[in-house]
N, C-alpha and C positions, 0 to 999 in steps of 0.2 A: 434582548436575548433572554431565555426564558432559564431556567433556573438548572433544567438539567442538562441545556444544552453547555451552559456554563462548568457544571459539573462534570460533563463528558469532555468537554477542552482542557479544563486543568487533570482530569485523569490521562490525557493523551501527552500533556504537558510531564508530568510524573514518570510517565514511562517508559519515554523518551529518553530524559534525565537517568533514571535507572540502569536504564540499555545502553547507555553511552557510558556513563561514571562506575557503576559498582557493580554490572554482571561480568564476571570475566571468563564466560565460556569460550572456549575456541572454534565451536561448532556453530557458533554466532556469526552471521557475515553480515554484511554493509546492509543493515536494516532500519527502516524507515518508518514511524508510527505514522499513518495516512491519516484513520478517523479512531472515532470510539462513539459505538450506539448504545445508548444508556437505556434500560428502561422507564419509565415513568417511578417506578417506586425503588429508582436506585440501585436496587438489588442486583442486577446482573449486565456487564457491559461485555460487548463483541468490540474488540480491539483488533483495527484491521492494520497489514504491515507491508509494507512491499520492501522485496528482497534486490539487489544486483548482485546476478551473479549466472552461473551455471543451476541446470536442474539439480544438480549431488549438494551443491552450496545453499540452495533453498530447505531442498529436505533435510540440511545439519541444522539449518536454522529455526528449522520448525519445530523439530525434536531438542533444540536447546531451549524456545520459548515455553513447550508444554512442560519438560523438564526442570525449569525454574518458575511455573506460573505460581506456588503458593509462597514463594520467594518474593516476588514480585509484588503480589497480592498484600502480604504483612507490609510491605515498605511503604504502599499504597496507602493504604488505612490507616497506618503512620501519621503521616503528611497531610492526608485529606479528613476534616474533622467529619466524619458521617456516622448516623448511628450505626449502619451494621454497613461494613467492608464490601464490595461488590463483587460477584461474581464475576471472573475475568476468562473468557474465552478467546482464542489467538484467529483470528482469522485471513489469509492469504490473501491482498489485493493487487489484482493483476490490471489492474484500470491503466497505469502508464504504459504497462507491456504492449495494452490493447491500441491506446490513442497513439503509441509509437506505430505499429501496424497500419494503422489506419492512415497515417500522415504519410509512409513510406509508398500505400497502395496511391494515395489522390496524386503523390508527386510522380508516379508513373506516369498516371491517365491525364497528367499537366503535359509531361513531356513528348509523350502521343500526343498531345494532340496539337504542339506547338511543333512538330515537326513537319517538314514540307511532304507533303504526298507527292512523289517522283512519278509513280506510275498514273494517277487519275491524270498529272501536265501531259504525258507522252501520248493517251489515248483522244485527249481533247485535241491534240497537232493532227494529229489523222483523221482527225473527220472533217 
């Protein structure tokens, strides 16, 4: 594992921790750190989140994230020995929202298609 992918695990690791232990907004709901994309020179990482909840319960959470990001950010650079603290951008990951959809459409077109065709047996007796 190469050094920043390392560095982008333990900063998804930290903020996690963070959001769990010591941020105590209320506009915060049941939030999830997925990934963190670091760049090559440290300096700036997209911190991606998935939310459960309602659309109102996402955008509280989004406006608590940006709301506490230089909050966050100081705890970070705390903890993480780096010369210069990383830019921290909050990004929405809606990837599970998507594979739940997706998994819900396959198990239709399973259950179509495991089910007996009535009309094709009745037209085959008459001929």
């Amino acid at each position: 594992m190469a050094r920043v992918e390392k560095v982008a695990e333990t900063i998804r690791k930290e903020i996690s921790i963070i959001l769990h232990d010591e941020l105590k907004d209320p506009r915060l709901g049941f939030v999830t750190i997925t990934a963190v994309e670091l760049t090559k020179d440290l300096r700036s990482a997209k911190v991606f989140y998935s939310v459960l909840g309602s659309e109102q319960e996402r955008q509280n959470t989004k406006v608590a994230l940006d709301s506490s990001l230089g909050f966050i950010r100081k705890l970070v650079s705390e903890r993480i020995q780096l010369r210069f603290a990383p830019e921290l951008m909050f990004r929405e990951d809606r990837s599970t929202e998507y594979g739940a959809k997706i998994e819900e459409i396959l198990s239709e077109i399973k259950k179509e298609n495991h089910e007996p065709k009535k009309n094709n047996r009745a037209n085959k007796k008459k001929s």
